[in-house]
N, C-alpha and C positions, 0 to 999 in steps of 0.2 A: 448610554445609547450606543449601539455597533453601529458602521458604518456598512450597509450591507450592498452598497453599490458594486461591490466587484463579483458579485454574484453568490456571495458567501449565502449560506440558508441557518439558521438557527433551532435548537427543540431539541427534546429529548430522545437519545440513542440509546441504545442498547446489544450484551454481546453474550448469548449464554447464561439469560436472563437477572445481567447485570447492569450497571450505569456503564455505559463507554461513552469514547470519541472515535468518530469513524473519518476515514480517512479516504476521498477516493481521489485514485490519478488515473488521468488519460493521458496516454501518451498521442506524440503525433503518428502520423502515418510513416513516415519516413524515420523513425528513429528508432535506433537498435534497439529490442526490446531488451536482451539477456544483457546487456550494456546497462539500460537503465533499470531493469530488475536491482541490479548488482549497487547499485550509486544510490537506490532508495534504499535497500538494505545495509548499507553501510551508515548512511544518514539515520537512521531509525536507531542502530547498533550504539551511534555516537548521541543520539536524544535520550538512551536510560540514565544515565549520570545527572541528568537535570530534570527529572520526574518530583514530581510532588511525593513528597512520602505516603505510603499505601498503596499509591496508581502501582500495576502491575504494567512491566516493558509492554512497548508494541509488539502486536504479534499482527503475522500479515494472513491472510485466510485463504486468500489466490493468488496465483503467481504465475500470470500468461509466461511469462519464461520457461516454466516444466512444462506446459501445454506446448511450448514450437518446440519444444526438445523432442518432445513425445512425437509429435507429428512429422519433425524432420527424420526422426529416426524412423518412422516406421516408411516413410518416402521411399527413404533409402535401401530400407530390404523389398521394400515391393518392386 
């Protein structure tokens, strides 16, 4: 039995019409994105060495980090 009180949801995923685990983060409002982009991808980086055999590394699909890069930069020439 999970203990599903902390808000956790359970069922079957999928990625590319495979089995996955999906993985979603909110960040706060106040908190650097390109900062925590950067500290989830490094954690991710440091989670392949402990995969189960066959599981393929995480891969991430979005990354609001290239999205304010894209947007600050285009601020910036406008």
């Amino acid at each position: 039995m999970r203990d599903l009180r902390s808000g956790a949801q359970t069922g079957d995923a999928g990625f590319e019409g495979k089995p996955a685990v999906i993985l979603g983060i909110q960040k706060q409002p106040t908190a650097d994105t390109i900062h925590l982009t950067r500290s989830i991808e490094t954690a991710l980086e440091e989670m392949k060495i402990s995969l189960p055999a066959g599981m393929d590394a995480p891969e991430v699909t979005f990354r609001q980090a290239t999205s304010s890069r894209h947007r600050s930069a285009r601020s910036r020439v406008s």
